[in-house]
Biotite code that builds the C-alpha atoms (Angstrom):
import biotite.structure as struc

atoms = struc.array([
    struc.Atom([9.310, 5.134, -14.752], chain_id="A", res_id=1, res_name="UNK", atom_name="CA", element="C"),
    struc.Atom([6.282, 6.024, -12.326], chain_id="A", res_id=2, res_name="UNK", atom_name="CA", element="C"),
    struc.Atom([4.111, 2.931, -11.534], chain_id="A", res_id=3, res_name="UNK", atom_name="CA", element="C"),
    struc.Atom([6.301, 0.913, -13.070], chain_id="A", res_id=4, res_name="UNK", atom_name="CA", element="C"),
    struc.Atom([5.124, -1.214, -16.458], chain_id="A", res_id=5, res_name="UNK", atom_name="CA", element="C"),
    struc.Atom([2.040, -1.870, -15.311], chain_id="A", res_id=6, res_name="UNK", atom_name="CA", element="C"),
    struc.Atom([0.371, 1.454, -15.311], chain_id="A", res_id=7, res_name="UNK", atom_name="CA", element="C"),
    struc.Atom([1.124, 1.214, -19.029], chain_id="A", res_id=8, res_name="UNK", atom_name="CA", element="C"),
    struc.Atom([0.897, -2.221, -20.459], chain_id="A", res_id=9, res_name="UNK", atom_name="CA", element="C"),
    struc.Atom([-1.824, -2.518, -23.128], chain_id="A", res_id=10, res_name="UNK", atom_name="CA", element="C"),
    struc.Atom([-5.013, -3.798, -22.096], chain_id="A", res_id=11, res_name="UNK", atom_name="CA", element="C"),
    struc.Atom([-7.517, -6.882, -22.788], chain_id="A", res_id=12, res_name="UNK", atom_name="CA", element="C"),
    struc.Atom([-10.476, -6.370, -20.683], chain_id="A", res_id=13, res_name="UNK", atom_name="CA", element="C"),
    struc.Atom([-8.915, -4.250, -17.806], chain_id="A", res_id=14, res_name="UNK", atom_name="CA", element="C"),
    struc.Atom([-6.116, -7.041, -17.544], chain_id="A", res_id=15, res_name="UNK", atom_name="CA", element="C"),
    struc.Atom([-2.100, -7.122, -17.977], chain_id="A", res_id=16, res_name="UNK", atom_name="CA", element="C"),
    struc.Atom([-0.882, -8.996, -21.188], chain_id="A", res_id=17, res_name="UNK", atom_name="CA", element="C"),
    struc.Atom([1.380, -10.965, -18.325], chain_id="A", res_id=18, res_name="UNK", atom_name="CA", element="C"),
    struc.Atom([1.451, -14.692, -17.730], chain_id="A", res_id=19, res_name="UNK", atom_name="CA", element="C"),
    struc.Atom([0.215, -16.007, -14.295], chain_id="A", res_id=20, res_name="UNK", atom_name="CA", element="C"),
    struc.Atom([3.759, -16.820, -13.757], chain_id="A", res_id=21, res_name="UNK", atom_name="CA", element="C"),
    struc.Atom([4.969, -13.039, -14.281], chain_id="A", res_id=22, res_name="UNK", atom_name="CA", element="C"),
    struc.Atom([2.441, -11.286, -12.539], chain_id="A", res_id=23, res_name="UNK", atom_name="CA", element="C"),
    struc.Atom([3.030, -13.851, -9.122], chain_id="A", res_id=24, res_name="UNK", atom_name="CA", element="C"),
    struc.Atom([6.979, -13.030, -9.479], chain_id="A", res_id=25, res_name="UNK", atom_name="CA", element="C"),
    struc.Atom([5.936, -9.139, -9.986], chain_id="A", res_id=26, res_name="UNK", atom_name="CA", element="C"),
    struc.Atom([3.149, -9.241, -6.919], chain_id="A", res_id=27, res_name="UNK", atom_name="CA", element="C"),
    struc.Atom([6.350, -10.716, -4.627], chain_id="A", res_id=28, res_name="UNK", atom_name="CA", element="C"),
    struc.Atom([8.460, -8.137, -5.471], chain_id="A", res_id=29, res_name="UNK", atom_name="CA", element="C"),
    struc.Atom([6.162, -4.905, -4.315], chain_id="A", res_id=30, res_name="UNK", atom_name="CA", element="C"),
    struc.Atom([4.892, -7.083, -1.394], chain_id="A", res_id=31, res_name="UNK", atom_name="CA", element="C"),
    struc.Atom([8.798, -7.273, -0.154], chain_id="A", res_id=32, res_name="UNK", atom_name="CA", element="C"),
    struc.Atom([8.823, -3.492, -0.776], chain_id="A", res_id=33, res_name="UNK", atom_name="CA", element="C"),
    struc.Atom([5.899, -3.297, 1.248], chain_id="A", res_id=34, res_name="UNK", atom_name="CA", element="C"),
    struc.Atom([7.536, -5.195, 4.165], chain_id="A", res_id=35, res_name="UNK", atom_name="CA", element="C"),
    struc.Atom([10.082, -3.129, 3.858], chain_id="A", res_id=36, res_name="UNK", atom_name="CA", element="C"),
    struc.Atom([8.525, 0.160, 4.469], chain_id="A", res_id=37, res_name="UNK", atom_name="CA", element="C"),
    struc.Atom([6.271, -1.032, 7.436], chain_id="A", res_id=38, res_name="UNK", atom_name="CA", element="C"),
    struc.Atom([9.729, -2.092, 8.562], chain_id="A", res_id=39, res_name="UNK", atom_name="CA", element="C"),
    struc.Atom([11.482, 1.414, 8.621], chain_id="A", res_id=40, res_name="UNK", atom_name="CA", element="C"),
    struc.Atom([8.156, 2.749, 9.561], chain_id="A", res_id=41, res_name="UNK", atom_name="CA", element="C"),
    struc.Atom([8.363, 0.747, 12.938], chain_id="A", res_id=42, res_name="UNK", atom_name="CA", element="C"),
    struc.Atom([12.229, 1.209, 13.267], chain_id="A", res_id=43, res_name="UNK", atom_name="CA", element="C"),
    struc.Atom([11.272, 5.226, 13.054], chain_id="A", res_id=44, res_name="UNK", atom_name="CA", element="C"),
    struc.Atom([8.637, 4.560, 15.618], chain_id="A", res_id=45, res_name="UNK", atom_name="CA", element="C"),
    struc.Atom([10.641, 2.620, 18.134], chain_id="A", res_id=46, res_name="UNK", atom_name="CA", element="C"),
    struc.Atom([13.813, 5.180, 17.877], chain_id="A", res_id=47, res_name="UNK", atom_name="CA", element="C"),
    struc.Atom([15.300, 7.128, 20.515], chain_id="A", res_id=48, res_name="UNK", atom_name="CA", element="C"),
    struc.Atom([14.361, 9.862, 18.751], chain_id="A", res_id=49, res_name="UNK", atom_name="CA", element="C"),
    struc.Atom([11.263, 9.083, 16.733], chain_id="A", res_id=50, res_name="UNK", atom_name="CA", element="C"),
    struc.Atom([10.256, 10.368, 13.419], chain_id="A", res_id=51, res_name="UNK", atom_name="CA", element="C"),
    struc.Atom([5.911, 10.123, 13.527], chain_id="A", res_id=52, res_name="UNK", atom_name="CA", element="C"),
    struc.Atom([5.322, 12.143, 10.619], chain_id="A", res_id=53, res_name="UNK", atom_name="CA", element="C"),
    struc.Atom([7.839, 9.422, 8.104], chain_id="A", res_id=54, res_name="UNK", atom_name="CA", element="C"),
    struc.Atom([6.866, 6.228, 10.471], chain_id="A", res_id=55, res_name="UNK", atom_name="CA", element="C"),
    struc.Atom([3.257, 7.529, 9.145], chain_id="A", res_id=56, res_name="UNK", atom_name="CA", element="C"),
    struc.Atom([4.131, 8.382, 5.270], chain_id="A", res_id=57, res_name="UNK", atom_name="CA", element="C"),
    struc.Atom([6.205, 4.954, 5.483], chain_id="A", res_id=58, res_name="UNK", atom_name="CA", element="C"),
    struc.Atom([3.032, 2.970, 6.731], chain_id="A", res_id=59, res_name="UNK", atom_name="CA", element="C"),
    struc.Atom([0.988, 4.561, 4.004], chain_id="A", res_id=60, res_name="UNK", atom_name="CA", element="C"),
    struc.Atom([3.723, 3.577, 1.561], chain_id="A", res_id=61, res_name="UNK", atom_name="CA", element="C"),
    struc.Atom([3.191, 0.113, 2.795], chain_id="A", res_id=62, res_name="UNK", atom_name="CA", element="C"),
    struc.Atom([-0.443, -0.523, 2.596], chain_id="A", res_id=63, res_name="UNK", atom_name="CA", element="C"),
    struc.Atom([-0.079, 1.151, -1.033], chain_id="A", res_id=64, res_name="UNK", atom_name="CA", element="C"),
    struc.Atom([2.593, -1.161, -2.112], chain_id="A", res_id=65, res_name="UNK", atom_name="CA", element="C"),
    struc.Atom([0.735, -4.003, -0.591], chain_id="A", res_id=66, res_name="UNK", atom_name="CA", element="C"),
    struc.Atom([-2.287, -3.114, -2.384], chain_id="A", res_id=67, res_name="UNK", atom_name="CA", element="C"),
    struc.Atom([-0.930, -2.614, -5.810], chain_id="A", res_id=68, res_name="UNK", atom_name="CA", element="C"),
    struc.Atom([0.925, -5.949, -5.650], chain_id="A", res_id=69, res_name="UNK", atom_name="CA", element="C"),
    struc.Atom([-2.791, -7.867, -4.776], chain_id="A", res_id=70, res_name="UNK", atom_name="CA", element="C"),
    struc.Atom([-3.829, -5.820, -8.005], chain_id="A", res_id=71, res_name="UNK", atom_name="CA", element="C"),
    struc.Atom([-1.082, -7.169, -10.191], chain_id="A", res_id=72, res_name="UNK", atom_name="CA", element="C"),
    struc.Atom([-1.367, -10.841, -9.076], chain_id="A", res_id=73, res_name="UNK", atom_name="CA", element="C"),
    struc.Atom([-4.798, -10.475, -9.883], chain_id="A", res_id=74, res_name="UNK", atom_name="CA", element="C"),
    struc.Atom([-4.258, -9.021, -13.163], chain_id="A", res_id=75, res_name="UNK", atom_name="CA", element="C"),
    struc.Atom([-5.999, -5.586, -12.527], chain_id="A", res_id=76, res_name="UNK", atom_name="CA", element="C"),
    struc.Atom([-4.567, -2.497, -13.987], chain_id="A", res_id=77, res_name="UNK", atom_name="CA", element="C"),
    struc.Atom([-4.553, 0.665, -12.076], chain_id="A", res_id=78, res_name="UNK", atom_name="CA", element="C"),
    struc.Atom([-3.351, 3.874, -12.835], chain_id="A", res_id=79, res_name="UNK", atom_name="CA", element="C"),
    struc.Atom([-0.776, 5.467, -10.731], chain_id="A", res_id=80, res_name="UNK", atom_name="CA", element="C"),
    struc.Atom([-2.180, 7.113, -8.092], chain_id="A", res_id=81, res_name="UNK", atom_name="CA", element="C"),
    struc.Atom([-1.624, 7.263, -4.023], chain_id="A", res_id=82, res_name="UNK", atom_name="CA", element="C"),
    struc.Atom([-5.485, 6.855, -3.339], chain_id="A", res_id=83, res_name="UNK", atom_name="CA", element="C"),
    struc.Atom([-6.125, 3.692, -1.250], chain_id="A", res_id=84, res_name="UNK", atom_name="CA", element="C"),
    struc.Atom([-9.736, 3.908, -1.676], chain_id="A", res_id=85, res_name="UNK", atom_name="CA", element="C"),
    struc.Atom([-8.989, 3.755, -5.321], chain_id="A", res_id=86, res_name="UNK", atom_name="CA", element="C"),
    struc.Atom([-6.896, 0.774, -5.107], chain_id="A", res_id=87, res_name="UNK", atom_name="CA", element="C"),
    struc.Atom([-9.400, -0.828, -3.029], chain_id="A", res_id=88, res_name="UNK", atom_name="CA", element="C"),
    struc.Atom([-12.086, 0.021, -5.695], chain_id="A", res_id=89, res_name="UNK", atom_name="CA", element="C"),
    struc.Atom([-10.427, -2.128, -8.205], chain_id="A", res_id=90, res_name="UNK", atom_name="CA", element="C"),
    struc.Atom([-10.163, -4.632, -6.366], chain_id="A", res_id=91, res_name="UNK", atom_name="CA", element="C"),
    struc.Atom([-13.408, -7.887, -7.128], chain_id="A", res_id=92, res_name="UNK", atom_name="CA", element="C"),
    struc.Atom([-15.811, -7.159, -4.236], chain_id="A", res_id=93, res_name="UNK", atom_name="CA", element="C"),
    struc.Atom([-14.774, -10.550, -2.545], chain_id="A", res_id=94, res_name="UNK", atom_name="CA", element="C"),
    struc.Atom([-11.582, -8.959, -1.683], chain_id="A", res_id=95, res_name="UNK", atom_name="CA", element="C"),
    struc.Atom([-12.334, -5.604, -1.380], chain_id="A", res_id=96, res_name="UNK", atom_name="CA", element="C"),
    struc.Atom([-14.861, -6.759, 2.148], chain_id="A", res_id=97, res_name="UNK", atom_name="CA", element="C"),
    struc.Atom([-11.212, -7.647, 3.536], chain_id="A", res_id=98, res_name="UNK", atom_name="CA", element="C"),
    struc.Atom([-10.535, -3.534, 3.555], chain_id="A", res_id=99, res_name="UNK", atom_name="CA", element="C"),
    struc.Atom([-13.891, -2.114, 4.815], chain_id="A", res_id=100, res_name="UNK", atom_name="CA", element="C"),
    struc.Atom([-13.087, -0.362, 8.668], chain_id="A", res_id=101, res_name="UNK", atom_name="CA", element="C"),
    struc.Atom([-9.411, 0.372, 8.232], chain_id="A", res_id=102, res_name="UNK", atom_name="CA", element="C"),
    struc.Atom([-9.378, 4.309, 7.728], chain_id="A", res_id=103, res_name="UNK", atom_name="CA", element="C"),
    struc.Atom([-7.856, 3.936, 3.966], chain_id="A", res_id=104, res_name="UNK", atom_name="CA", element="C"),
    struc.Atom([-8.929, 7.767, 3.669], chain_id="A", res_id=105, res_name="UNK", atom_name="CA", element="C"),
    struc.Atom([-7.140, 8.740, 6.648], chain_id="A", res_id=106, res_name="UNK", atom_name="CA", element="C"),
    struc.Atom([-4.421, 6.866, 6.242], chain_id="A", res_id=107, res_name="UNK", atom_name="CA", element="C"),
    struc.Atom([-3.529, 8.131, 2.422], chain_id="A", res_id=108, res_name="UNK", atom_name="CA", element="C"),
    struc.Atom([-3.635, 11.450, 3.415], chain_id="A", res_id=109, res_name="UNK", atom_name="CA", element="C"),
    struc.Atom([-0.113, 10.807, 5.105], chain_id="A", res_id=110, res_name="UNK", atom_name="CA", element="C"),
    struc.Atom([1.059, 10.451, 1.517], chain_id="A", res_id=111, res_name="UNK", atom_name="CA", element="C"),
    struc.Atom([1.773, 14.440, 1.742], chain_id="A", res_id=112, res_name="UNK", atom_name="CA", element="C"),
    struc.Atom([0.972, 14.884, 5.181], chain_id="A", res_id=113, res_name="UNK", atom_name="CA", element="C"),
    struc.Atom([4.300, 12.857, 6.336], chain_id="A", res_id=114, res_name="UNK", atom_name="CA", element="C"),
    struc.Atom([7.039, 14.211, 3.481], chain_id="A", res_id=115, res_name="UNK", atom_name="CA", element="C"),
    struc.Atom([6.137, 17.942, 3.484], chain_id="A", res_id=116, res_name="UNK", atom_name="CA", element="C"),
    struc.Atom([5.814, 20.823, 5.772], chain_id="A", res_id=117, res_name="UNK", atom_name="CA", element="C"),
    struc.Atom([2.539, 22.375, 5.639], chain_id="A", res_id=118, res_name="UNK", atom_name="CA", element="C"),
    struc.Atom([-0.191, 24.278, 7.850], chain_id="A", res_id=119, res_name="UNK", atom_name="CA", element="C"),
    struc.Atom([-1.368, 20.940, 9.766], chain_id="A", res_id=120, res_name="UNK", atom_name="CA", element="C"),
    struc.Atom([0.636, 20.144, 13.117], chain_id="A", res_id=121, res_name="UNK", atom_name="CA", element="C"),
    struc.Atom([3.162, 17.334, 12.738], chain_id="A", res_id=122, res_name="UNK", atom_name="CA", element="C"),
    struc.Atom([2.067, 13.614, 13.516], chain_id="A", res_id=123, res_name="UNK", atom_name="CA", element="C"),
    struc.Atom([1.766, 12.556, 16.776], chain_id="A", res_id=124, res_name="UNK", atom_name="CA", element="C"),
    struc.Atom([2.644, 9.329, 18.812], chain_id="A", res_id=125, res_name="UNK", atom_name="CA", element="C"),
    struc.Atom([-0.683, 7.406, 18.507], chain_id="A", res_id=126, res_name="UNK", atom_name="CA", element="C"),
    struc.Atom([-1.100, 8.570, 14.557], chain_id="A", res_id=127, res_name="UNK", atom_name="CA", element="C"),
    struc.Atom([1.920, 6.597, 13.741], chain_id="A", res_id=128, res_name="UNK", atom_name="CA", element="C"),
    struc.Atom([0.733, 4.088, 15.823], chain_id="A", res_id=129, res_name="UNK", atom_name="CA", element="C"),
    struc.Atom([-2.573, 3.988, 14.352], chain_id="A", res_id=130, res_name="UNK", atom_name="CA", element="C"),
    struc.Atom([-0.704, 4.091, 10.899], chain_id="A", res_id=131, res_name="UNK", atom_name="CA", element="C"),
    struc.Atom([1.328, 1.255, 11.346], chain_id="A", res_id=132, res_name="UNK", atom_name="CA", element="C"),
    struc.Atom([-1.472, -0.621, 12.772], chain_id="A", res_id=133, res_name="UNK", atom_name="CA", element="C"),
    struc.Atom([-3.671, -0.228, 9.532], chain_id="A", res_id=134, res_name="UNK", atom_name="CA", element="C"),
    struc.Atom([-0.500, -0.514, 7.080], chain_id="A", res_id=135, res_name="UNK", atom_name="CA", element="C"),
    struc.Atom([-0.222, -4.119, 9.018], chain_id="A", res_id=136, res_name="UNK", atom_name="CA", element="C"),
    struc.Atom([-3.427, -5.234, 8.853], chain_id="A", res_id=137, res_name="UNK", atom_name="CA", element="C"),
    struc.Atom([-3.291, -4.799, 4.879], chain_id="A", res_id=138, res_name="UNK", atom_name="CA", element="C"),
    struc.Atom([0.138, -6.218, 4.236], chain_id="A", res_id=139, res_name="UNK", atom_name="CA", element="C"),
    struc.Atom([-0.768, -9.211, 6.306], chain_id="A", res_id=140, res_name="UNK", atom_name="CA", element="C"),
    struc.Atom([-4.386, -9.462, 4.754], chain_id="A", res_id=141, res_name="UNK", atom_name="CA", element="C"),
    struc.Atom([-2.595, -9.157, 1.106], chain_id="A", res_id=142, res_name="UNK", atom_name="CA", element="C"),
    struc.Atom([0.225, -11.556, 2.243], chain_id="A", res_id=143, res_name="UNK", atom_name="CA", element="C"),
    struc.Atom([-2.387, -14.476, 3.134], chain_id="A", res_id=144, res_name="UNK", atom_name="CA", element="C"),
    struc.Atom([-4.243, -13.531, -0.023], chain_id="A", res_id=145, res_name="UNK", atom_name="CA", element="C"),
    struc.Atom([-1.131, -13.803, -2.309], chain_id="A", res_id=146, res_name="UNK", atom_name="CA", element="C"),
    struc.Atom([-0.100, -17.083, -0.465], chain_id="A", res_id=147, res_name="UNK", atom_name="CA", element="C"),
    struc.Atom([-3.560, -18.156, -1.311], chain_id="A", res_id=148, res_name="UNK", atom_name="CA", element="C"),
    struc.Atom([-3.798, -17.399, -4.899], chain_id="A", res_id=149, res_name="UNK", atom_name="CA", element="C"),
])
């Protein structure tokens, strides 16, 4: 199912019907999934023969993941979307300050950008480096957050 159960649990003020207990287990879980994409991402980098435009879809796929398992620790509901703006958004304003300056726009654009042909030129070298440099600055701020929680 898209989003998984918690673009469709039922509500009580904005928040999962999940125990603290559940929603830590279910935050670990996407995190892992996180670090798993910003792995590939950087193996696809680092290859002899490098693939920018997935290294840069992969990244976004990280910071995504990352961000979506900081919103289900905390409780928040979000519907299923690729936006990292969004995600950010939802986010209490304490932790959205971690996120300001690190091109969320640009880097969910790659969402498309990275898995389909289209009209724009292909990524280059220094997007996917950019891209994985963004995607790790989010997994490692939501990592110390969730250790912190």
């Amino acid at each position: 199912m898209p989003g998984g159960p918690f673009t469709i649990l039922p509500l009580q003020k904005g928040r999962f019907f999940m125990n603290s207990r559940e929603r830590e287990q279910e935050a670990l879980k996407w995190q892992d999934r996180a670090r798993r994409d910003l792995r590939v991402a950087k193996m696809l980098f680092y290859d002899k023969e490098p693939e920018f435009d997935l290294a840069c879809y992969l990244s976004q796929q990280c910071a995504e993941k990352s961000l979506k398992a900081l919103l289900i620790r905390l409780g928040i509901r979000f519907a299923y979307k690729h936006d990292l703006d969004y995600l950010v958004g939802l986010l209490p304003p304490e932790d959205q300050e971690k996120f300001y300056n690190t091109r969320l726009e640009w880097l969910s654009g790659w969402v498309t950008e990275g898995r389909y042909p289209g009209d724009a030129a292909g990524a280059t070298r220094e997007d996917a480096q950019r891209a994985i440099e963004i995607a790790e600055a989010i997994y490692n701020n939501v990592s110390k957050a969730l250790r912190s929680e």
